[in-house]
C-alpha positions in Angstrom: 80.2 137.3 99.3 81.0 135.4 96.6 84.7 134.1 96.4 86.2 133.4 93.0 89.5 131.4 92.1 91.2 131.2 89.1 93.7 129.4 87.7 95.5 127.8 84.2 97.9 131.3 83.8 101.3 130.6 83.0 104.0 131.9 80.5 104.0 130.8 77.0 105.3 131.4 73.8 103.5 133.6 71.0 101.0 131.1 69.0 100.5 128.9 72.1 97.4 128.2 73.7 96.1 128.4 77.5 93.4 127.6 79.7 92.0 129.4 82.0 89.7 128.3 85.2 87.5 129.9 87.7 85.9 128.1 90.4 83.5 129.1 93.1 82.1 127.3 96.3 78.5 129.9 95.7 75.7 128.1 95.4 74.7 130.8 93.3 76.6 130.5 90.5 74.0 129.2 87.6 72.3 132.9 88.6 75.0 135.0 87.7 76.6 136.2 84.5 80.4 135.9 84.3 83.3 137.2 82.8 86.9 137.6 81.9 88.7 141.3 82.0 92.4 141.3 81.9 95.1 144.7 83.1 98.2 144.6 81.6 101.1 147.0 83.5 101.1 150.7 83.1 97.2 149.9 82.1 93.5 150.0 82.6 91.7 146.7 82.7 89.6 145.4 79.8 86.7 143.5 79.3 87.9 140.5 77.6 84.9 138.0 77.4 81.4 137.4 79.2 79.1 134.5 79.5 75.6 134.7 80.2 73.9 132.3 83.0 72.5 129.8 80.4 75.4 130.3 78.5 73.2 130.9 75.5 75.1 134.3 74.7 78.9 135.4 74.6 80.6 138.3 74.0 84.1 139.5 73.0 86.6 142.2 72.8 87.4 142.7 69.3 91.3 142.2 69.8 90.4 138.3 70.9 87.3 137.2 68.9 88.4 134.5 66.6 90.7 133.5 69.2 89.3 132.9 72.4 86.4 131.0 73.7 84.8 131.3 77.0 82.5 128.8 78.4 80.7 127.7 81.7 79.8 124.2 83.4 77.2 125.0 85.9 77.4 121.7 87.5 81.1 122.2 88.3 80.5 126.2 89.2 83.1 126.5 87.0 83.9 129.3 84.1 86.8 128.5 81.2 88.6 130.7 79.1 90.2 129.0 76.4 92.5 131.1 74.6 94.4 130.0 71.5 96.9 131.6 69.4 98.2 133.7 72.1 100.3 137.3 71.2 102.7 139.1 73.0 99.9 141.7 73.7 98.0 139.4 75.5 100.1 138.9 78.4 98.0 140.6 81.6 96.8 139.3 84.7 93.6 138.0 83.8 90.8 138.4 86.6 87.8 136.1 86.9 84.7 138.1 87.7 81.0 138.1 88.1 78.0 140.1 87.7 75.2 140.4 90.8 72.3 138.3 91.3 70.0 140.9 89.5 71.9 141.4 86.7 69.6 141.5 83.3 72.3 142.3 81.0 75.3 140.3 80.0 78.2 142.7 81.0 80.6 144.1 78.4 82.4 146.2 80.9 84.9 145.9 84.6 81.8 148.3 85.7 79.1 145.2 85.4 81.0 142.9 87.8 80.5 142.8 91.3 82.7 140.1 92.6 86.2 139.6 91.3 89.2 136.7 91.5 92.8 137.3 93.0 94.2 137.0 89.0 96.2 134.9 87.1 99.2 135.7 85.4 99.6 135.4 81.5 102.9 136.1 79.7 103.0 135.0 76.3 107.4 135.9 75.1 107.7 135.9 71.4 
């Protein structure tokens, strides 16, 4: 089982930034692709970014490229999502979530991830 918490949500103003964290106690974390989906009320959740294990590749929903930036510090077992100029349609509960130990591909969809945070809440008022 592997147990993710995040943190860094919060409500903010349109054109603010936020930070978002995910921690983990697995030992396995280096081994395992992560990522960052989002649900917003009255919604399905969406994949919002993914990090590969080396963090040599990244990818992004097209409604936040440009504007987010997700990154990983193995050393700390720790996965970021730094999101900048933040819209009103950005506000979700934004889960922290990762793919299994045999995963190839970097996932670009909720159906790639195995293991998934409790959420943190982002509400970005205009």
């Amino acid at each position: 089982q592997v147990q993710l918490v995040e943190s860094g949500g919060g409500l903010v103003q349109a054109g603010d930034s936020l930070r978002l964290s995910c921690t983990t106690s697995t030992r396995t974390f280096s081994n395992r692709h992560m990522g960052w989906l989002r649900q917003a009320p009255g919604k399905d959740r969406e994949f919002v970014a993914s990090i590969s294990k080396n963090t040599s590749t990244t990818y992004y929903a097209e409604s936040v490229k440009g504007r987010f930036t997700i990154s990983r510090d193995n050393a700390k077992s720790t996965v970021y999502l730094q999101m900048n100029s933040l819209k009103r349609e950005d506000s979700a509960v934004y889960y922290c979530a990762a793919q299994g130990l045999g995963s190839t591909t970097l996932g670009k969809s909720t159906g790639a991830y195995v293991y998934w945070g409790q959420g943190t809440q982002v509400t970005v008022s205009s």
